[in-house]
C-alpha positions in Angstrom: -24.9 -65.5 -15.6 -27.0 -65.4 -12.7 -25.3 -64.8 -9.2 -27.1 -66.6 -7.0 -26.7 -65.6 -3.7 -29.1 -67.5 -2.0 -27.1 -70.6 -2.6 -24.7 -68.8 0.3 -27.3 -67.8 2.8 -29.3 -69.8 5.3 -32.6 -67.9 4.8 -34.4 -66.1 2.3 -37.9 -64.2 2.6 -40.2 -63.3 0.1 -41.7 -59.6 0.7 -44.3 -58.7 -1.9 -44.1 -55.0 -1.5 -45.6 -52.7 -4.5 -46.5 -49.0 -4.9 -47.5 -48.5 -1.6 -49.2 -51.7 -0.8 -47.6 -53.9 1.5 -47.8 -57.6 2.2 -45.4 -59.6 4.4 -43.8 -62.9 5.3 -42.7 -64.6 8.3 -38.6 -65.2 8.0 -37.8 -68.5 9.2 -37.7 -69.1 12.8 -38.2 -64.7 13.0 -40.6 -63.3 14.9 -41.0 -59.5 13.1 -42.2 -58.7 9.7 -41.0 -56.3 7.7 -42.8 -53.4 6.0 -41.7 -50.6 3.1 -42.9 -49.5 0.1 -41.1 -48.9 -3.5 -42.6 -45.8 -5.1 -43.5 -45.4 -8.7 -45.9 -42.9 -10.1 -49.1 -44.3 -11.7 -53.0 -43.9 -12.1 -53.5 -47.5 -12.6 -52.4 -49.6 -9.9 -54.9 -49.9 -6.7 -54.7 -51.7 -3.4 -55.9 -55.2 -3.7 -55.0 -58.4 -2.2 -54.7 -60.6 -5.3 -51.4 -62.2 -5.3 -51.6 -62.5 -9.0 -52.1 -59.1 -9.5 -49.1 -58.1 -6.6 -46.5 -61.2 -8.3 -47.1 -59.1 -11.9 -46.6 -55.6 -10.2 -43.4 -56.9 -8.7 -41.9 -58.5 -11.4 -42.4 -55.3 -13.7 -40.9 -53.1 -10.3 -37.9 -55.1 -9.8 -36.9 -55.0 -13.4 -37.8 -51.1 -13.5 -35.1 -50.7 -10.5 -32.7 -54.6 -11.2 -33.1 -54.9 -15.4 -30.0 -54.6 -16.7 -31.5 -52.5 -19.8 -33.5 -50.7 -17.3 -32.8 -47.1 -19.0 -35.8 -46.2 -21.0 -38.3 -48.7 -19.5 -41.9 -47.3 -19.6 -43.4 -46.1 -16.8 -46.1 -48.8 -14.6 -49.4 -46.9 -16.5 -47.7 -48.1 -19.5 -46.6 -51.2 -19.1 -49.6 -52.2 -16.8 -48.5 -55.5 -15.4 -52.0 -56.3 -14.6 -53.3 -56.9 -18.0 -51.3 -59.9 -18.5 -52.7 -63.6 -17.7 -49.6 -64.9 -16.2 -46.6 -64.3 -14.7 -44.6 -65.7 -17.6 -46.6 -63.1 -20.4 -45.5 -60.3 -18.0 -41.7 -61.5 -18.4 -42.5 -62.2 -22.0 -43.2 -58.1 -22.2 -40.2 -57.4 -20.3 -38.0 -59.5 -23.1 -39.9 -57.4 -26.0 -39.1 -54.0 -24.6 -37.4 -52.0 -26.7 -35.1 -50.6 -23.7 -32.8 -54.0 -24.6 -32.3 -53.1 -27.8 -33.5 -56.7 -28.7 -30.8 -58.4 -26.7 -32.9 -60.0 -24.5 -33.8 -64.1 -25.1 -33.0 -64.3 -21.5 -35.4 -63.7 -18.8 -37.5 -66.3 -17.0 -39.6 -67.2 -14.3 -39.1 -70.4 -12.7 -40.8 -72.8 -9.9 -37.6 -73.8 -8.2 -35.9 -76.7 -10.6 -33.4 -74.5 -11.5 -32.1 -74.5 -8.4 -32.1 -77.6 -7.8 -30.2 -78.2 -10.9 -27.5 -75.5 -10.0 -26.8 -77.6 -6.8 -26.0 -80.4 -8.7 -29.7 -82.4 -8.1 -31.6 -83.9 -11.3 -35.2 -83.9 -11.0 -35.9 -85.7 -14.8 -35.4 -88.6 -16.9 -32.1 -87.8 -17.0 -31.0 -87.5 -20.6 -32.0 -85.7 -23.6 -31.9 -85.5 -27.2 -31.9 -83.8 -30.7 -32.8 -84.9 -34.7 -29.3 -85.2 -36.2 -28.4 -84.3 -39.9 -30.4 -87.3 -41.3 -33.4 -86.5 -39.2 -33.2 -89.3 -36.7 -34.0 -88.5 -32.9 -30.9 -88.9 -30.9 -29.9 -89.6 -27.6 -27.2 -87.2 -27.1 -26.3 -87.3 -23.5 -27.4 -89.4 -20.4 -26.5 -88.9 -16.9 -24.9 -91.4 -14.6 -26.8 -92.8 -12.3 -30.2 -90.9 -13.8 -33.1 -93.4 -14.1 -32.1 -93.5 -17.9 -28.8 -94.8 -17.0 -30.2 -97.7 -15.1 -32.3 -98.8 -18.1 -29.2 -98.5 -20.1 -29.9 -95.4 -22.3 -26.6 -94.1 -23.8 -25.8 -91.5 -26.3 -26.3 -92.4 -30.2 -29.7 -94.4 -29.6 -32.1 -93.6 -32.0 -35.6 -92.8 -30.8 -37.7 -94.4 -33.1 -41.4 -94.6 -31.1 -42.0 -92.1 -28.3 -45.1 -93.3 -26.2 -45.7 -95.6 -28.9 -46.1 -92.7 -31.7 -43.5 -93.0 -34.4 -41.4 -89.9 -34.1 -41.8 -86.9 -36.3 -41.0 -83.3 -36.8 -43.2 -83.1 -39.8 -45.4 -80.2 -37.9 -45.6 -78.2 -34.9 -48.1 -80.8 -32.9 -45.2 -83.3 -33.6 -42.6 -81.0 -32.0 -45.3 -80.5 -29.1 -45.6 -83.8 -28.7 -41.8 -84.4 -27.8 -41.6 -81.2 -25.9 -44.7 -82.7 -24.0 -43.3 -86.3 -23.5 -39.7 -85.8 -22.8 -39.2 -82.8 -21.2 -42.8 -82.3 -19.6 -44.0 -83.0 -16.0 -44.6 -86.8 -16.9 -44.0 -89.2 -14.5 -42.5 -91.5 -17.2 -42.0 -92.0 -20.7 -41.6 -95.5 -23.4 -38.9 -95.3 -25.6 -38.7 -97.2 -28.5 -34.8 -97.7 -29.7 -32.6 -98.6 -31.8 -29.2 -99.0 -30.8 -25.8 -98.5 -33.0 -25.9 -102.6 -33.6 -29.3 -102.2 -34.8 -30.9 -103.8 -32.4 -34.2 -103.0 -30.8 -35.6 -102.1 -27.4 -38.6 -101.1 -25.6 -37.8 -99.5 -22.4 -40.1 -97.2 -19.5 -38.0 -94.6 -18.0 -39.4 -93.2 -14.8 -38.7 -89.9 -13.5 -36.6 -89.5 -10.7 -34.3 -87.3 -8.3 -30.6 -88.3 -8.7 -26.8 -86.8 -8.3 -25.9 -84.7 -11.4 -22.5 -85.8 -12.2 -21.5 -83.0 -15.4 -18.4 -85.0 -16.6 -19.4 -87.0 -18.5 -16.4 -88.2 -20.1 -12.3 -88.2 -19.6 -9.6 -89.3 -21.5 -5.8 -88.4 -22.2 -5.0 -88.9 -26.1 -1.2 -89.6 -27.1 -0.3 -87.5 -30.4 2.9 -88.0 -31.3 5.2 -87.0 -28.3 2.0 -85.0 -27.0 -0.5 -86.2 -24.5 -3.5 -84.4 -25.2 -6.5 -83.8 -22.1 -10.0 -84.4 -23.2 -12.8 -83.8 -20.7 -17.2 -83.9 -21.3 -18.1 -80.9 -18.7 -22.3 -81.1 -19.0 -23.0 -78.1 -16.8 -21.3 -75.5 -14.3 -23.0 -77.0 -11.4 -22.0 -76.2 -7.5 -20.8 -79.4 -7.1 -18.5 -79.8 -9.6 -15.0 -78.3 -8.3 -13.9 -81.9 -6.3 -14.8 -83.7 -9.8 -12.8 -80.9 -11.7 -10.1 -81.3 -9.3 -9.8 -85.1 -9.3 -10.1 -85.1 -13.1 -7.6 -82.5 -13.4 -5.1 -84.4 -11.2 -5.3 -87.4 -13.5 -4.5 -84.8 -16.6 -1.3 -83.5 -14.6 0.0 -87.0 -13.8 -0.3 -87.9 -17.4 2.0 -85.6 -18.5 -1.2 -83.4 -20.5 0.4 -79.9 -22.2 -2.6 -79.9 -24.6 -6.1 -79.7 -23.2 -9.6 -80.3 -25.1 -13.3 -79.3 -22.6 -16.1 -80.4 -24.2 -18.7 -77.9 -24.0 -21.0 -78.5 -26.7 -24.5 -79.1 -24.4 -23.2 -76.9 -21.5 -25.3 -73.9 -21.2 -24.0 -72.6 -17.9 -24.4 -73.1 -14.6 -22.2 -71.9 -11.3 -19.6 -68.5 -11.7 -18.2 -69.7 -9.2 -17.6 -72.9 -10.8 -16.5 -71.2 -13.9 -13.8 -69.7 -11.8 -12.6 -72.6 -11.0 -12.3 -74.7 -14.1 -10.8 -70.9 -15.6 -8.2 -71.5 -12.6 -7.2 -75.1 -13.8 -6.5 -74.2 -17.2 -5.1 -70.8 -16.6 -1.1 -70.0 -16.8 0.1 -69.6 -13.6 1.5 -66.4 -14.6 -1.6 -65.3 -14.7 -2.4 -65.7 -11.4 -3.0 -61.9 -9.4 -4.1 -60.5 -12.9 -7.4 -59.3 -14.0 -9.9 -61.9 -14.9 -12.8 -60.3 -15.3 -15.3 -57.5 -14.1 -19.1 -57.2 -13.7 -20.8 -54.6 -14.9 -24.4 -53.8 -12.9 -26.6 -51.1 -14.4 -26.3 -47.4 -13.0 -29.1 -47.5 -10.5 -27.6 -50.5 -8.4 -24.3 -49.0 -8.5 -25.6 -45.8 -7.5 -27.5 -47.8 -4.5 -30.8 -46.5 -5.4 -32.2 -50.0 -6.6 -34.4 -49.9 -2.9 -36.8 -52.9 -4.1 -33.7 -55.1 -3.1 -34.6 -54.4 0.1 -37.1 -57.0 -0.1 -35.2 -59.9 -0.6 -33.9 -61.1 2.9 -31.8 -63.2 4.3 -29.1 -63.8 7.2 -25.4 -64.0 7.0 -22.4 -63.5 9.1 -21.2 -59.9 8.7 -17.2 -58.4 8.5 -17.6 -58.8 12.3 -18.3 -62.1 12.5 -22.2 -61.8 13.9 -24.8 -63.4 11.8 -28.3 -60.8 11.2 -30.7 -60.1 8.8 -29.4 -58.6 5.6 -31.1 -57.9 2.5 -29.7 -58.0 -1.7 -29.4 -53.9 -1.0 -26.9 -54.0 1.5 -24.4 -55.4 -0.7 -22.4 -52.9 -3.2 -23.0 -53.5 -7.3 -19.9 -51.5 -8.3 -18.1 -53.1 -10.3 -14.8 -52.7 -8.5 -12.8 -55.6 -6.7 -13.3 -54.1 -3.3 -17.3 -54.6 -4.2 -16.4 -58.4 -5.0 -17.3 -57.4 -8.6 -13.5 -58.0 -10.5 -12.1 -61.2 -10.5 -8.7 -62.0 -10.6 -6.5 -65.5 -11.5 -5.7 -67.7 -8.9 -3.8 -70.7 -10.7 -5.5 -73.8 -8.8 -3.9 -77.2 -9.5 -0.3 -77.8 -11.3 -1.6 -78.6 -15.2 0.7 -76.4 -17.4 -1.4 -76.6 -20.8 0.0 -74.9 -24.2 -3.3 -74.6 -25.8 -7.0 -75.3 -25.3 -9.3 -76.1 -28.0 -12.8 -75.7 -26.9 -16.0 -78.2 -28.9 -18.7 -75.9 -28.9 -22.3 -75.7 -30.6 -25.9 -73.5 -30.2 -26.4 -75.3 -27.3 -23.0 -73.4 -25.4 -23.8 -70.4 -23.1 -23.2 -68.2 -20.4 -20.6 -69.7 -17.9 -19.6 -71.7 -20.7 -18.9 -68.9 -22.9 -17.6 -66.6 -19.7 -14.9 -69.0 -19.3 -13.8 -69.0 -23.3 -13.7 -65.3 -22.9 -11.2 -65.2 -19.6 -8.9 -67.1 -21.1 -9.3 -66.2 -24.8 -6.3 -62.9 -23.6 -4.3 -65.2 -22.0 -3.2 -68.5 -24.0 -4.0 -70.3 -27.4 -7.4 -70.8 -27.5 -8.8 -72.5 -30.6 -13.3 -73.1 -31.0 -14.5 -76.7 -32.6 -18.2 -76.8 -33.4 -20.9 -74.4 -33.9 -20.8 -70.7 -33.5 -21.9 -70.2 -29.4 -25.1 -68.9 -28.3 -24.4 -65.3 -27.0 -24.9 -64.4 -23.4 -22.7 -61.9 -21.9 -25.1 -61.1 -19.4 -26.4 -62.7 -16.3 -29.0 -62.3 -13.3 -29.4 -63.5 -9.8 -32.4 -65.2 -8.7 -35.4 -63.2 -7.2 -38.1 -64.7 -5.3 -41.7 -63.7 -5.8 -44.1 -65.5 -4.0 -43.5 -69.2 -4.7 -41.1 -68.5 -7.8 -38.0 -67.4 -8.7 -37.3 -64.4 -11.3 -34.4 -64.8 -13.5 -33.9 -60.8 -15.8 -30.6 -59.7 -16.4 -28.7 -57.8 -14.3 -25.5 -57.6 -15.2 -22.5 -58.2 -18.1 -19.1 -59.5 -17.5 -16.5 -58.2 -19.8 -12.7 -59.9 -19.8 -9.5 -58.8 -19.2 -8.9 -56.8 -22.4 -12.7 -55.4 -21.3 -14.3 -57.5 -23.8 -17.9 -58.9 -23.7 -20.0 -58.4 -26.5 -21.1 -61.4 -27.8 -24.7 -61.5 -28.0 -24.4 -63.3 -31.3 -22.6 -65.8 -29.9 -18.6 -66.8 -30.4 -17.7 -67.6 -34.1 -15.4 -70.7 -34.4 -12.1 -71.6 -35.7 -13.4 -74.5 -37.1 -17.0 -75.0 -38.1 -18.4 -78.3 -38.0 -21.9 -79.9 -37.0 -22.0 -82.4 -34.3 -22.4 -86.1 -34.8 -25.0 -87.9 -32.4 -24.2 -91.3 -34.2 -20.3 -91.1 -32.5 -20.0 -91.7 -28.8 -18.2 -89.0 -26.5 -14.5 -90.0 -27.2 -14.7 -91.8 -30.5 -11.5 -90.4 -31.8 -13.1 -90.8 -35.6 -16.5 -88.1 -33.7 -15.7 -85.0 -36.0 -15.6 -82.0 -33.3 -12.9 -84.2 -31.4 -10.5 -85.4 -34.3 -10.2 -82.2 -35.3 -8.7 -81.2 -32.4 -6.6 -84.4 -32.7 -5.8 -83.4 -35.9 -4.6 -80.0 -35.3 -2.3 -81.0 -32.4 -1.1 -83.3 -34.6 -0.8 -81.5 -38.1 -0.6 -77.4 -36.6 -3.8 -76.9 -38.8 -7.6 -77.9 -39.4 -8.5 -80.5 -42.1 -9.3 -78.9 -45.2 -12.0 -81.4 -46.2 -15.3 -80.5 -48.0 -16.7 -83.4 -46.0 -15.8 -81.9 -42.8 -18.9 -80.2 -42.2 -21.1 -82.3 -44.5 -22.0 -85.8 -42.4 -25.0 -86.5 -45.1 -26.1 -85.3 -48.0 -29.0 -82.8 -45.9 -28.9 -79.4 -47.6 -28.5 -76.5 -45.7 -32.5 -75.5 -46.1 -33.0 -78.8 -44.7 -30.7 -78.5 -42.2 -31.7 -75.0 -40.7 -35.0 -76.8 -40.5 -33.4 -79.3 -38.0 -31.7 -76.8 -35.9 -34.6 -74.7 -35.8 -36.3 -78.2 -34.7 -33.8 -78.7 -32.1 -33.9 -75.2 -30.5 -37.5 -76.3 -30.0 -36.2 -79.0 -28.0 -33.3 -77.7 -26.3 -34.1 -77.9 -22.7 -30.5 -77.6 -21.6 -30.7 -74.6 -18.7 -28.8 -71.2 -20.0 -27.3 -68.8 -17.6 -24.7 -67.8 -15.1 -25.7 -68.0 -11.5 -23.5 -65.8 -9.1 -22.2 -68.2 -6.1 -19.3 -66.4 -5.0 -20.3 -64.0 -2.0 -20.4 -60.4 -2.3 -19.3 -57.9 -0.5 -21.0 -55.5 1.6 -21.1 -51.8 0.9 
């Protein structure tokens, strides 16, 4: 989860300020800088004005003061941020620390796309894809109106050339050379497909910026004397709640009592969009009830994490006058009058029974924070793959021209519940099929929630989880493949506002 509160505020500063050194930035449109210092004892670190060095310090400092494992980190002299080449090998120290207990497959360090991609703004080809269980590259999802949807890419194309290479797996250059050609900085990429007719086509997809639109998919099923609710939600982005609403609408009017959400690429997104679509599915009993809390480590909640200091911005305070506040003056406690415990507000009129969740890997963060607010509170069943496991989330933190992504905090639900680092075990394990189109009633993860509204159970098939005759060697080989390839952004960003101390 990342609780980004930058999305809420109309400025935001950098101020690279480490053990003792200072360097400043001119706020937007402000004519003072700012100066302070963050102390931490050490031999090692000396004044200098390399930003390499100063972006290394800082990202070891604000996990030393932000990190949600931050009890037990080692001390600057023996971490020594400055050894490291890059920014990213400092963060890829700060994952292997032992202070997380090995929890951490988290933390990042990002030029800027993700927050594009929070606010609802593509930046890529606009699909992407994964070897299925007879090793063929699928498409598995496109965007609308994403340059591949204007070449007419859909999900279920085969891949067979990439660039005009024939597309392997066969060794680690192979997998390189997807990573490199489909999710690099290209400007475009030459598919080679085949389509479910069997067909052929050579097409050039350019990269391009475009509207992210994460439905991808609705539908009302009839089952029986039931109407069953079937919505595609791609990613928790900020400018989703008007789509949720409108699709949610349609489920009320067609008489829905039994809901299916589709998260099975979503790896997060928006909390405050999480809220929301946890609001439409919610009882309405529920509503004034605890949702959930978050839970910052003891050092912000004590309001001695100082290096938050740094990280300005304006915003209209209790009294209705807009100045210059920083990430410290807000309170980390995790209390409701902090802003840090949710409760239910029932949005919409859709009275569902029970809500069956398709789910793989690929599911995380906001995805998994909403199956855990309402897993206490109604019939909640999990189709798919066990979930990927992250409890925990972080809010954005700019150093020099990038933005720092460690966690800082876990959410836990109503029945203080939120350990689930291994991810969320299903009800009903079954691997996903790239060949079926998103509501194909005969794709496995959805007729098996068609089946169980239908039947009160899960079919008992051997074939259920079985769609070839891979063995499951071969088939951890795939997955392992496809994590490889799984580009799909995987956290919870914070857009709700806090609260002020």
């Amino acid at each position: 989860m990342l609780r980004k509160i930058t999305a809420q505020n109309a400025f935001l500063c950098f101020m690279l300020i480490v053990l003792g050194i200072t360097t400043s930035c001119k706020k937007n449109d402000a004519a003072a800088d700012a100066d302070s210092s963050v102390s931490e004892s050490n031999t090692l670190q000396t004044p200098t004005t390399n930003r390499d060095y100063l972006t290394r310090d800082s990202i070891f400092l604000y996990a030393k003061q932000t990190y949600f494992w931050n009890v037990g980190m080692p001390s600057y002299d023996a971490f020594n941020p400055r050894k490291y080449s890059t920014s990213e090998q400092v963060v890829t120290a700060i994952r292997a620390l032992s202070s997380n207990g090995g929890k951490d497959k988290y933390s990042f360090i990002d030029d800027g796309s993700v927050a594009g991609q929070l606010g609802g703004v593509g930046g890529d080809y606009g699909f992407s894809a994964n070897f299925d269980a007879n090793n063929l590259l699928k498409i598995k999802y496109v965007y609308a109106n994403s340059p591949s949807a204007a070449v007419n890419l859909k999900r279920g194309f085969t891949i067979t050339k990439v660039n005009g290479s024939v597309v392997s797996r066969a060794s680690q250059a192979d997998v390189d050379f997807l990573n490199a050609a489909i999710f690099g900085s290209n400007p475009s990429v030459t598919l080679t497909v085949e389509k479910p007719d069997k067909t052929t086509a050579e097409v050039t997809v350019n990269r391009g910026t475009y509207a992210i639109n994460p439905i991808l998919y609705t539908n009302t099923y009839t089952v029986g004397a039931k109407k069953l609710g079937y919505i595609v939600f791609n990613s928790f982005t900020t400018n989703a709640s008007a789509l949720l609403d409108q699709a949610f609408a349609k489920f009320t009017a067609d008489g829905v009592t039994e809901l299916i959400v589709d998260l099975r690429y979503n790896g997060g997104g928006s909390v405050g969009t999480a809220e929301v679509l946890t609001n439409l599915i919610a009882p309405s009993a529920q509503t004034g009830k605890i949702m959930y809390t978050t839970y910052y480590n003891q050092t912000m909640q004590n309001a001695q994490a100082t290096i938050l200091e740094n990280q300005k911005f304006y915003a209209q305070g209790t009294d209705g006058v807009t100045r210059l506040y920083s990430f410290f003056d807000y309170s980390y406690k995790p209390t409701m009058a902090a802003g840090n415990q949710e409760s239910f507000k029932k949005r919409g009129s859709l009275n569902v029974s029970r809500v069956y969740f398709i789910v793989t890997g690929s599911t995380a963060s906001a995805s998994e924070l909403l199956i855990n607010n309402l897993k206490p509170v109604m019939d909640v069943k999990l189709i798919g793959r066990k979930t990927y496991g992250k409890p925990v989330g972080f809010f954005s933190i700019r150093i020099n021209k990038s933005d720092l992504y460690i966690p800082q905090f876990q959410t836990k639900n109503s029945v203080n519940f939120g350990d689930y680092f291994d991810g969320m075990t299903v009800d009903k394990d079954v691997v996903d099929d790239l060949s079926k189109d998103f509501g194909d009633p005969a794709e496995p993860l959805l007729a098996q929630a068609l089946y169980f509204t239908a039947n009160g159970s899960f079919t008992s098939y051997l074939k259920d989880n079985s769609l070839s005759s891979t063995s499951a060697a071969s088939r951890a080989l795939i997955d392992n493949t496809n994590e490889k390839l799984n580009h799909e952004f995987k956290g919870m960003i914070e857009t709700r506002k806090m609260n002020f101390k």
